[in-house]
N, C-alpha and C positions, 0 to 999 in steps of 0.2 A: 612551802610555796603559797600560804596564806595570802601574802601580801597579792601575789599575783591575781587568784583568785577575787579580790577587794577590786583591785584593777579591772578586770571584766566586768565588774558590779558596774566599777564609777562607768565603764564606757557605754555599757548598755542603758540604765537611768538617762543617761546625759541623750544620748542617741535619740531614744524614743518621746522623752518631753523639754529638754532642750534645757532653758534657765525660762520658767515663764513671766511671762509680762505683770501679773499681779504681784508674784512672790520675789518682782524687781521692786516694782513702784514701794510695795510696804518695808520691804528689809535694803533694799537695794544688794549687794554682790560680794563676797568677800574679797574678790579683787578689789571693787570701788573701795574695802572699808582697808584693804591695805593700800590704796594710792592716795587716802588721806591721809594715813599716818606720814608715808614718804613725803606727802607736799606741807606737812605740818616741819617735818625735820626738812625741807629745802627753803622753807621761807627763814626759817627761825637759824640755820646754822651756815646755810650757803653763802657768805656775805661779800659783797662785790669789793669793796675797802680790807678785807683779809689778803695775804700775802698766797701764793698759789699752792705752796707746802702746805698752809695752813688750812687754804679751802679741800685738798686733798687728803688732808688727815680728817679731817673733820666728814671728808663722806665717806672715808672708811668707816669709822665711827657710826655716821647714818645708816649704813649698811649692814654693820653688826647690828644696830638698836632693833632693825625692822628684822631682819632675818631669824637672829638670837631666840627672843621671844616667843614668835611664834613656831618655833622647830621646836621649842620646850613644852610649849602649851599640848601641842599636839600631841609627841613626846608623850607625855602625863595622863593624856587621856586614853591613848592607844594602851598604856602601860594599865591601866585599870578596866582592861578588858577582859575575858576570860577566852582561854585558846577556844578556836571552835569555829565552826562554817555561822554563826552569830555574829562573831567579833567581824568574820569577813565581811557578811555585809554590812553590819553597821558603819563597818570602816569605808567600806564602797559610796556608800551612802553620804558620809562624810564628805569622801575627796570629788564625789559627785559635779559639784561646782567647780572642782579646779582643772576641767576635761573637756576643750570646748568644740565636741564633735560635731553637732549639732548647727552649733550656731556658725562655725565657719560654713559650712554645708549650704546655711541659707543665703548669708551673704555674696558668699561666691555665685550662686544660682540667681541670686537679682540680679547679678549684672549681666550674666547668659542672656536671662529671658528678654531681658531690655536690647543688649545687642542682637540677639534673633529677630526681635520684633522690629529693627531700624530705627530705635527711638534715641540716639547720639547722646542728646541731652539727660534723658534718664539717666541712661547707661554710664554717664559720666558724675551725676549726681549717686551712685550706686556705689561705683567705686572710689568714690572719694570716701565711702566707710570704712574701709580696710586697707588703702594704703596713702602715705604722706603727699605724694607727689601732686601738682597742679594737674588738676582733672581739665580745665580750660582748653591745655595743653592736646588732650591725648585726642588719637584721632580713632578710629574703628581698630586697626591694629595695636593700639598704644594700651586701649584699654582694654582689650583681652590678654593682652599679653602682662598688663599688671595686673589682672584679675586669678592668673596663672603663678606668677611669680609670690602673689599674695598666698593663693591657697598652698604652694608648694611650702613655704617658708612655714606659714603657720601650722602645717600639718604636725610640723617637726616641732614647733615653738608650743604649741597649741594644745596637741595631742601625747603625741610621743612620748619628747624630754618630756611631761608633769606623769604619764603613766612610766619610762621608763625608771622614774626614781621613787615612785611609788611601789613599784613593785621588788624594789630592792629593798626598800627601808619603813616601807607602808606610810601611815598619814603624817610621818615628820619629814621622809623623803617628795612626799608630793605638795605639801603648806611649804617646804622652806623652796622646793624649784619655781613652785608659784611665786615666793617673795622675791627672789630672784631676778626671774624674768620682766616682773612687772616694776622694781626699780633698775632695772635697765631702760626698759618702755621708754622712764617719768626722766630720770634723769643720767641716762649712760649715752649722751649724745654729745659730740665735739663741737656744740654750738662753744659762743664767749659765755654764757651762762657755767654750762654743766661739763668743762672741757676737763678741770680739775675734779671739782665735787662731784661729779658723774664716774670720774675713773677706776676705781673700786668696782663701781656696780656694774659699769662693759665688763672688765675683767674677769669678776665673779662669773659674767653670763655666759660669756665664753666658754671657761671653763663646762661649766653645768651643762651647753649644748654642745661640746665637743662627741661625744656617742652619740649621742641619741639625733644630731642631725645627718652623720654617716648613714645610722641606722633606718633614716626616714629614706634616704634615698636609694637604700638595699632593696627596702620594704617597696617602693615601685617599679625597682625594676622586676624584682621576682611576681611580680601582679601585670607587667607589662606583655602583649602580644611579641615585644624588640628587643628580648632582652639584652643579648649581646650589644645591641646600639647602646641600649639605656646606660651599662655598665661603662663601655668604651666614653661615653660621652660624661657620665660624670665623674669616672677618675681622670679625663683629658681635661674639662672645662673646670670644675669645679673651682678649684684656685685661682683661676681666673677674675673672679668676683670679690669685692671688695671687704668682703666679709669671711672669715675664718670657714664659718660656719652655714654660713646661708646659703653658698653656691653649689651644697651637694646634694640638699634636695632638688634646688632650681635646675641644675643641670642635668641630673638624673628627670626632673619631670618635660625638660629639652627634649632631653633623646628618646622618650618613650611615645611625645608625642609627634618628631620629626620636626620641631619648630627651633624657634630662636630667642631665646627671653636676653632680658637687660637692658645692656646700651644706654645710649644718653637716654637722662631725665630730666625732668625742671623742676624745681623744689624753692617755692615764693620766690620763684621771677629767676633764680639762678641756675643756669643747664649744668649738669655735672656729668662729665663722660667718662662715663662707666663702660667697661669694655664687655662684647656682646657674649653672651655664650649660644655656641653652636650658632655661630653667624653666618657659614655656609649654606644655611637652611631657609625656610621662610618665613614669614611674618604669620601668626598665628590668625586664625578667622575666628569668629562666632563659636562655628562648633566647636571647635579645637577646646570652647572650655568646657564645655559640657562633657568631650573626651578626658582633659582632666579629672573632673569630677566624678567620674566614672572609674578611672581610676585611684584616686581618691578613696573611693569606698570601698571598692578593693580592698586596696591594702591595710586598713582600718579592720576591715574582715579579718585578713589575716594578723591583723597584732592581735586582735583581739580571741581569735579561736588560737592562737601561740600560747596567749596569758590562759584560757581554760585549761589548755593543755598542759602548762606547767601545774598550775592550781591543783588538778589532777593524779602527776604524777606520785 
């Protein structure tokens, strides 16, 4: 359970110094150096004059080229490592960047601190960092309530799925869930652009967050004061949600907090009605994200004393 062990690495490193602001500005982020590859292969092969088979073969394609690569790279180096509590953390150290405990942590807490302190405008420019939707739009509940459905999502996107496949397959399971994810990001959305060329890369993502988003929603309610609610609420709601995968964190961090996430949204000027989960309940406050976030770390605790425990065993 080496890998596991690696995992504790990368989440502790990540925890305590985040990705910092120098060692952005000079290297910039292996995520940003894999979203240029992806937008290098979407400029160059996604072409709006191709037939729609053709632009869907062609992001399969794009999705092998980016994926492929780097699961071998990594692959190769983990492979010329010598067994031993060494190789672990060197590997920890590695998958370090692809673990983003931290930095959801802070983002999500700008926008607390903004809506505690009654500053609308901030709090709206805050959360316009972490999720799509028109900030314009949202009103005191809209934006705690995205700030919520952000952190529940990403815990799982973020955290989890890149440690849960790290610790099965170590730095080729955690570089290729990162590639993954992040050409879903750039181009796995049902715009007229990426509705074809994109389909691959939703697909693949799916896949890849099918566990480890259950997982994430396990992982709060066994951290929650509710748990019996938490549980009931996210195997009731979770389907409910537009997304395979998204709605069993989000619902699960519903019922723990007693709130009601979802519902319509507006996305550049277009409302899309999205059906509420746990809509019998109320519109989240201020605190409510800070309680998030609280549990939140929680349950991070616990993946994380899980993975030494395996490490261990």
């Amino acid at each position: 359970m080496g890998f596991a062990g690696a995992m504790a690495v990368a989440m502790t490193v990540e925890a305590l110094v985040g990705w910092p602001d120098v060692l952005f500005a000079r290297i910039g982020h292996p995520v940003t150096w894999i979203g240029r590859l992806i937008g290098l292969l979407d400029r160059s092969w996604n072409r709006s004059a191709d037939a729609p088979s053709i632009r869907r073969i062609l992001g399969v394609a794009a999705a092998l080229a980016v994926i492929g690569p780097l699961v071998a790279l990594a692959w190769i180096m983990q492979a010329v490592l010598s067994p031993g509590w060494s190789s672990v953390i060197f590997i920890g150290i590695l998958a370090w960047p692809m673990v983003a405990l931290r930095s959801l942590y802070d983002h999500v807490a700008a926008v607390a601190q903004r809506l505690q302190s009654g500053d609308i405008d901030a709090a709206r420019l805050a959360v316009a960092q972490i999720v799509g939707r028109d900030p314009a739009t949202l009103d005191q509940a809209g934006i705690a309530r995205a700030a919520i459905e952000s952190l529940a999502e990403n815990a799982s996107d973020g955290i989890v799925a890149p440690v849960f496949w790290g610790a099965l397959f170590g730095l080729p399971g955690i570089v290729g869930y990162k590639a993954i994810n992040t050409l879903d990001s750039m181009i796995g959305h049902r715009s007229e652009r990426h509705l074809h060329f994109g389909w691959a890369a939703a697909r693949i993502d799916d896949i890849a967050n099918f566990v480890p988003a259950r997982l994430t929603g396990v992982l709060f309610a066994l951290v929650s004061s509710r748990l019996s609610e938490t549980l009931s609420c996210m195997v009731r709601e979770a389907n409910r949600h537009r997304s395979i995968n998204a709605g069993w964190p989000e619902a699960a961090m519903a019922g723990a907090l007693g709130i009601r996430l979802s519902g319509p949204r507006s996305y550049h000027g277009s409302v899309t009605a999205e059906p509420w989960l746990n809509e019998a309940t109320r519109d989240p406050l201020p605190a409510d994200v800070w309680h998030g976030l609280m549990l939140y770390v929680r349950a991070m605790l616990l993946l994380g004393g899980a993975l030494v425990a395996l490490a261990l065993v």
